[in-house]
C-alpha positions as CSV (number, residue, x, y, z in Angstrom):
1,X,28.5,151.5,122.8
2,X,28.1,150.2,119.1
3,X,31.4,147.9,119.9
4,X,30.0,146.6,123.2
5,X,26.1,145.8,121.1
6,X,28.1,143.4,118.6
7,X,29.8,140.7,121.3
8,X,26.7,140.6,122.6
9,X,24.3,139.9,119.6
10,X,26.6,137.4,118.4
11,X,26.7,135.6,122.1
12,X,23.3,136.0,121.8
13,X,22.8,134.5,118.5
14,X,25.5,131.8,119.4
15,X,23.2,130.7,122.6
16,X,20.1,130.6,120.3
17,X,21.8,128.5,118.3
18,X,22.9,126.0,120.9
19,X,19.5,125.0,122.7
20,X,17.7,122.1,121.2
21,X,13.8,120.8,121.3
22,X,13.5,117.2,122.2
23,X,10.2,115.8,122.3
24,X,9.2,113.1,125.0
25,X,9.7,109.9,122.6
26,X,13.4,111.4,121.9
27,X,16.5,111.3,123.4
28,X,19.9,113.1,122.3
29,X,23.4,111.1,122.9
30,X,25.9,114.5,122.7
31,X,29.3,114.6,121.5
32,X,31.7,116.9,123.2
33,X,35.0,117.0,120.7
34,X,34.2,114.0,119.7
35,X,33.4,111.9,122.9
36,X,30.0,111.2,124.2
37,X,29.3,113.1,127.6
38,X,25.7,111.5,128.1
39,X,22.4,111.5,127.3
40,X,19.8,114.2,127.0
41,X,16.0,114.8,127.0
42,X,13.3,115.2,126.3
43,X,13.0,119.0,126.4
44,X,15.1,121.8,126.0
45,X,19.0,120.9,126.3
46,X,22.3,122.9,125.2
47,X,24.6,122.2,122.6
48,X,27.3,124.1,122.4
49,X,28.4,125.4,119.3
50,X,31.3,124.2,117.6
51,X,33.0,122.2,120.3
52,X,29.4,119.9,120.4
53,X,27.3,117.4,117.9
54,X,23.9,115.8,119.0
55,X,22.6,112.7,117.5
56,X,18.2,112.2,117.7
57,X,17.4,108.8,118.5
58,X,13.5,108.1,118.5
59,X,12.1,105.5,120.9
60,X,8.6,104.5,119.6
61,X,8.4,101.3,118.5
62,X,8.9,100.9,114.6
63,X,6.8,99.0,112.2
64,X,9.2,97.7,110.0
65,X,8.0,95.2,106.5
66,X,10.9,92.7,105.6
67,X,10.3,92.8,101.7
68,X,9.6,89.2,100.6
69,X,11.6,86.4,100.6
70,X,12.1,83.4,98.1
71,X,12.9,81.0,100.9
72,X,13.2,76.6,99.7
73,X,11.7,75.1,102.7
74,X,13.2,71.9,104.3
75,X,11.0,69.2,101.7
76,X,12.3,71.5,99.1
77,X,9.4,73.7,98.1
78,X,10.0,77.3,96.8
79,X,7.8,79.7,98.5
80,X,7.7,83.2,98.7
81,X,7.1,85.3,102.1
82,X,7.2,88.3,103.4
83,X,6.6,89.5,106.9
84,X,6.7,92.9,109.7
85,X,9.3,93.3,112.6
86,X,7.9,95.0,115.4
87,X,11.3,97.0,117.2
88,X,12.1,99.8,119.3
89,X,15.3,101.1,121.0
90,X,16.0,100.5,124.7
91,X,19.6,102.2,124.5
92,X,20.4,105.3,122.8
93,X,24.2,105.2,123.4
94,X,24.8,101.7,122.0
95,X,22.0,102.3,119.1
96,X,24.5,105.2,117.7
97,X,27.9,103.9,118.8
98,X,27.8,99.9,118.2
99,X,26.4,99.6,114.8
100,X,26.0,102.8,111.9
101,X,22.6,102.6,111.0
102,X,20.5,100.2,113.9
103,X,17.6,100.7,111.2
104,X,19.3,99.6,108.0
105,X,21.2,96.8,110.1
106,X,17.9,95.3,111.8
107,X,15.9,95.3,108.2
108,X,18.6,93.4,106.6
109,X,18.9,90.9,109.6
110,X,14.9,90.4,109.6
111,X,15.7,89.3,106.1
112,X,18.1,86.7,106.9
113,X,17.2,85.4,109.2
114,X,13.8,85.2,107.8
115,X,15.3,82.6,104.5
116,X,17.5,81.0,107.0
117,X,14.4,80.0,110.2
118,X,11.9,79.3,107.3
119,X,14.6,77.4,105.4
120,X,14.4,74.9,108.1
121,X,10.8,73.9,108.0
122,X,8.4,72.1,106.3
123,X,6.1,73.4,103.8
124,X,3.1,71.4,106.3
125,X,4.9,73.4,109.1
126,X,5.1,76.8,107.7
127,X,1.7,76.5,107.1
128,X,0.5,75.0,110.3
129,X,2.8,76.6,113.1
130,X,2.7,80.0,112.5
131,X,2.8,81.3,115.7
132,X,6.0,79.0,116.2
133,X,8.1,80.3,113.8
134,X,7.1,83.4,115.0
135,X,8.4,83.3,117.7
136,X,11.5,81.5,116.8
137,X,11.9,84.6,114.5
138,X,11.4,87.2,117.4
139,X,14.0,85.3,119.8
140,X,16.8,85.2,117.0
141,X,16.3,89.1,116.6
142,X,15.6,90.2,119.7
143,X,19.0,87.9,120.7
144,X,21.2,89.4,117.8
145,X,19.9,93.1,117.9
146,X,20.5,93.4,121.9
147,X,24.3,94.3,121.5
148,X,22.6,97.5,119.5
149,X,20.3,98.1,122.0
150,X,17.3,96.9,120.4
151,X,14.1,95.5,121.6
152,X,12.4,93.2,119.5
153,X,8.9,92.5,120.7
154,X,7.2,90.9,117.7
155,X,7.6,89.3,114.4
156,X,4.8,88.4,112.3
157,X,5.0,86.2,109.3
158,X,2.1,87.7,106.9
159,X,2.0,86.0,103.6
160,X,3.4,82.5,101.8
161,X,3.2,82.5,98.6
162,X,2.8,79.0,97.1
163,X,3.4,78.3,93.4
164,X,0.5,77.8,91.5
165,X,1.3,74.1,90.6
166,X,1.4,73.4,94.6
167,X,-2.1,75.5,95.2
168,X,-3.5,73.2,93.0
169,X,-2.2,70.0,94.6
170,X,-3.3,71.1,98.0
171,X,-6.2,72.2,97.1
172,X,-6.9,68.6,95.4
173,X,-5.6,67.2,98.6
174,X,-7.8,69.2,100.5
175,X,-11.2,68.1,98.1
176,X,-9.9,64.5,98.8
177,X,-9.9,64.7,102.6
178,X,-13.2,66.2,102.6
179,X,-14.6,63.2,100.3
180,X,-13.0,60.9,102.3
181,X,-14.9,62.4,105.5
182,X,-18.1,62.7,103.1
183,X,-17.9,58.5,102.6
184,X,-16.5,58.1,106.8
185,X,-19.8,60.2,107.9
186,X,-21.9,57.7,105.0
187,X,-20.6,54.6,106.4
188,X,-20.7,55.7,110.1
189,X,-24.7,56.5,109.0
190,X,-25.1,53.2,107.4
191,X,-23.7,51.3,110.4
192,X,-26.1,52.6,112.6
193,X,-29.1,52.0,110.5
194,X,-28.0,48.4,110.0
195,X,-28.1,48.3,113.9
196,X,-31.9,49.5,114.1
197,X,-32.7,47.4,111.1
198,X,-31.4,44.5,113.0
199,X,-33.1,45.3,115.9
200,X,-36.3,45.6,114.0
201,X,-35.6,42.3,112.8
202,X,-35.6,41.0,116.2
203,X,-38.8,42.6,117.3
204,X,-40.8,41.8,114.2
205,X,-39.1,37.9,114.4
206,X,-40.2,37.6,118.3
207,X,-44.2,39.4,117.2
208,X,-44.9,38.3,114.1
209,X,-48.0,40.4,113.9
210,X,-46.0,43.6,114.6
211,X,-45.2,43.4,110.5
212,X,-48.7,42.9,109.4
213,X,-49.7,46.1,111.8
214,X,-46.4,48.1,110.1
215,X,-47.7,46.9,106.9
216,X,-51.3,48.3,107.4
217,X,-49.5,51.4,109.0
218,X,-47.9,52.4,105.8
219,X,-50.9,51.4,103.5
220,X,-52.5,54.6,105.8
221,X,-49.7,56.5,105.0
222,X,-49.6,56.4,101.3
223,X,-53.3,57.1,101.1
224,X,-53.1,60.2,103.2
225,X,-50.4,61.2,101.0
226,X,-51.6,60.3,97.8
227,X,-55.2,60.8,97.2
228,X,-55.4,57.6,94.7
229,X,-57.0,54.2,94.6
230,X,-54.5,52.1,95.8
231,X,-54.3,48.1,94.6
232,X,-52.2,45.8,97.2
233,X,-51.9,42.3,97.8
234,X,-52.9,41.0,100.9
235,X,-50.8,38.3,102.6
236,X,-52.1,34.6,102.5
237,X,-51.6,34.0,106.1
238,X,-54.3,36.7,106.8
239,X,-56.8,35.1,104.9
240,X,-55.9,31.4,105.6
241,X,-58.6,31.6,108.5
242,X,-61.1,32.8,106.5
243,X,-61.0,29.9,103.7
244,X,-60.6,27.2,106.8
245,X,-64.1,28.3,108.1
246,X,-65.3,28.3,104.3
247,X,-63.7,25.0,104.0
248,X,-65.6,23.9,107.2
249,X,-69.2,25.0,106.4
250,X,-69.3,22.6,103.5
């Protein structure tokens, strides 16, 4: 009895042994002596001892930072820049048996590619058409990676760092531009109120009395503004009437 109990705790510690726990976002490429039989999961499968190997392959998409850069854009400008690689795996099988470490491999591509897309541009472009060069980044990838099974679905440049000798000559460019739209807007305002002045000038020209009853119009403005005994002069053509009828009496 004792020599029939020992077979069978060690085929029962030997099937223990062989099941395996994949989750739903896993799947398991086995080898069989060597050879890849297929793929497995999620859930419990069997691996048999000895004769069998399983490789986990996770299928969530990976956030992966590409350390920065020193990149000399195309007007030769050295800049700094670092961005994320958004990946997953589509293909378990070639993810293990095209490349050794899909991970590893992709990081170091997102690098190069990175100084070589970047390398191409403009400082004025790297700046100004992000969402370009993204996307320039994102079909290189996702081109290069599919042999390995990878998806690329994103990549996002997140910071350029500019020397501080160029920050300060944009941002004196920048102080310049707005000036220069400061003295447009003045001018654009001046042009305008030379046109109402002008036509003013016609209406006062064509009623000449229309200035005397401006000029009597402000004279009530300043002394409801200033509470103050006001001295003017008062022009002669107003009072040539009066001293022609003086004139006359004599």
């Amino acid at each position: 009895m004792q020599a029939f109990c020992v077979p069978a705790v060690i085929v029962g510690i030997l099937l223990l042994s062989s099941l395996r726990v994949l989750k739903e976002y896993e799947r398991g490429v086995v080898f069989r002596l060597g050879k890849v039989i297929g793929l497995k999961g999620p859930g419990i499968i069997l691996v048999l001892p000895i004769i069998d190997s399983l490789k986990k392959v996770d299928l969530r998409v990976v956030t992966m930072d590409v350390p920065p850069q020193d990149v000399i854009t195309r007007d030769n400008v050295s800049v700094k820049v670092n961005a994320v690689t958004y990946y997953r795996v589509v293909d378990p099988k070639k993810a293990i048996l095209e490349i050794t470490n899909y991970m590893y491999a992709t990081n170091q591509l997102a690098q190069t590619t990175l100084r070589s897309v970047l390398g191409e541009a403009t400082l004025d472009e790297l700046l100004a058409n992000r969402d370009e060069i993204n996307a320039k980044l994102q079909d290189i990838l996702d081109r290069m990676t599919d042999p390995w099974g990878i998806k690329v679905s994103a990549v996002e440049v997140k910071h350029v760092d500019l020397p501080e000798d160029m920050q300060r000559m944009m941002a004196k460019e920048a102080e310049a531009e707005r000036d220069r739209r400061a003295k447009i807007i003045r001018a654009d305002a001046e042009l305008q109120a030379s046109y109402k002045l002008a036509e003013a000038a016609a209406v006062i020209d064509a009623h000449p009395t229309a200035l005397q009853l401006r000029y009597l119009q402000t004279l009530t403005d300043i002394a409801v503004e200033n509470n103050s005994t006001i001295a003017f002069p008062i022009p002669l053509d107003m009072i040539t009437p009066f001293l022609k009828m003086g004139k006359g009496k004599e």
